[in-house]
N, C-alpha and C positions, 0 to 999 in steps of 0.2 A: 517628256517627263524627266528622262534622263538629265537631259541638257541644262534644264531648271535647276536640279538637284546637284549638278557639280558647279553649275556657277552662284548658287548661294554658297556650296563648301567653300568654294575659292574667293566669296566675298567673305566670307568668314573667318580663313584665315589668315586672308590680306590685314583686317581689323585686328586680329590678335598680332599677326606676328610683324606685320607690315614697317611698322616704324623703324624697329635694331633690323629688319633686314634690309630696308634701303638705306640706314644710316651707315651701315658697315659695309655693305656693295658700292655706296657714292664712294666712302672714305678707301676703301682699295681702288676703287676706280680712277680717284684723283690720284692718287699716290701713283700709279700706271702712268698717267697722263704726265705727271711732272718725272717722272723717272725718261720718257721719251722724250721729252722736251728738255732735260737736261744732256740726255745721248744725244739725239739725233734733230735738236735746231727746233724752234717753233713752227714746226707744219703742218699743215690743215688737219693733218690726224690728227695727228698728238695734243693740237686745241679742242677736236672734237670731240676724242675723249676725256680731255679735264673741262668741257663744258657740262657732258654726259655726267661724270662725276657729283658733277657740282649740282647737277638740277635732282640725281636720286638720294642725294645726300639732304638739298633741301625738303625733296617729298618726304624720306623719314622724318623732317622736324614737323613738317605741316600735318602728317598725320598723326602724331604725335600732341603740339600743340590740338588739335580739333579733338582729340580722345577724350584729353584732363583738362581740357581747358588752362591750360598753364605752360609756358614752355620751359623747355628740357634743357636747354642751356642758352647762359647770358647772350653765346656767340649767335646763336642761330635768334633771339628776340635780336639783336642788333644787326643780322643781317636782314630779315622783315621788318625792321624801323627805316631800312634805309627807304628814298622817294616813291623809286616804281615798286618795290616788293610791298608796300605798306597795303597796297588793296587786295594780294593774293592771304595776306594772312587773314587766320579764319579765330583771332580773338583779338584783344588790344596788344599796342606795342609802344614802345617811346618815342613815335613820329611826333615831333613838336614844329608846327610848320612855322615856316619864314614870314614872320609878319612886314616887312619890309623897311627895319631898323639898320641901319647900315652897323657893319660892325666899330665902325670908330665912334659912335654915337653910345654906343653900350657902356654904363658906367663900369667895365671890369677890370680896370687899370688900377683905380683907385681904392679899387677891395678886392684884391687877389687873391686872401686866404675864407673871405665871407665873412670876414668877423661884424657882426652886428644883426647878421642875417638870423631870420627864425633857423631854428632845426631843420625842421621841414625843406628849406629852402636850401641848407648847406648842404645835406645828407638825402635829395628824391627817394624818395621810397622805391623799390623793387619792385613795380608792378609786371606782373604776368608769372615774378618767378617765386618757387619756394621759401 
């Protein structure tokens, strides 16, 4: 009974507090990892701690995002828009996939600044963020 009763408290307050604490454990963590990597060369440490970084830094955006349904900042919607993270996120993102239009084919030579374009079309909307 015990055992029950402390791991709801610790799912409990993984859910309240969990996001700013791995946001801010990844972000020292990273910062650890590039300060060894700046002393002492890129070695299997020193990447393994700014990989470690990098994945509790993302957990706080994911648990985050999954809370409000909205993510927390542009950086972390455009690191989950990139190819492989686009399935780990748990709401929408700006993956717009490669329909197989070669890029010299794209008219965007000829209207650089979008002028004629809807609003819509010049300015995308914000989705996911405040």
């Amino acid at each position: 009974m015990s055992v029950a009763a402390l791991i709801a408290i610790g799912a409990l307050l993984v859910w309240a507090f969990g996001s700013i604490t791995a946001r801010l454990v990844g972000a020292l963590i990273i910062f650890e990892g590039l300060l060894r990597i700046g002393f002492t060369g890129p070695g299997p440490l020193s990447v393994a701690i700014l990989a470690i970084g990098v994945a509790a830094w993302l957990l706080g955006h994911w648990i985050w995002a999954y809370k409000h349904k909205i993510w927390r900042t542009r950086l972390a919607l455009n690191v989950y828009s990139l190819p492989g993270l686009h399935r780990l996120a748990p709401i929408v993102t700006n993956r717009q996939p490669w329909l197989g239009t070669p890029r010299s084919n794209r008219d965007v030579s000829s209207n650089p600044g979008g002028a004629g374009l809807p609003i819509s079309r010049r300015f995308p909307a914000r989705r996911g963020l405040r």
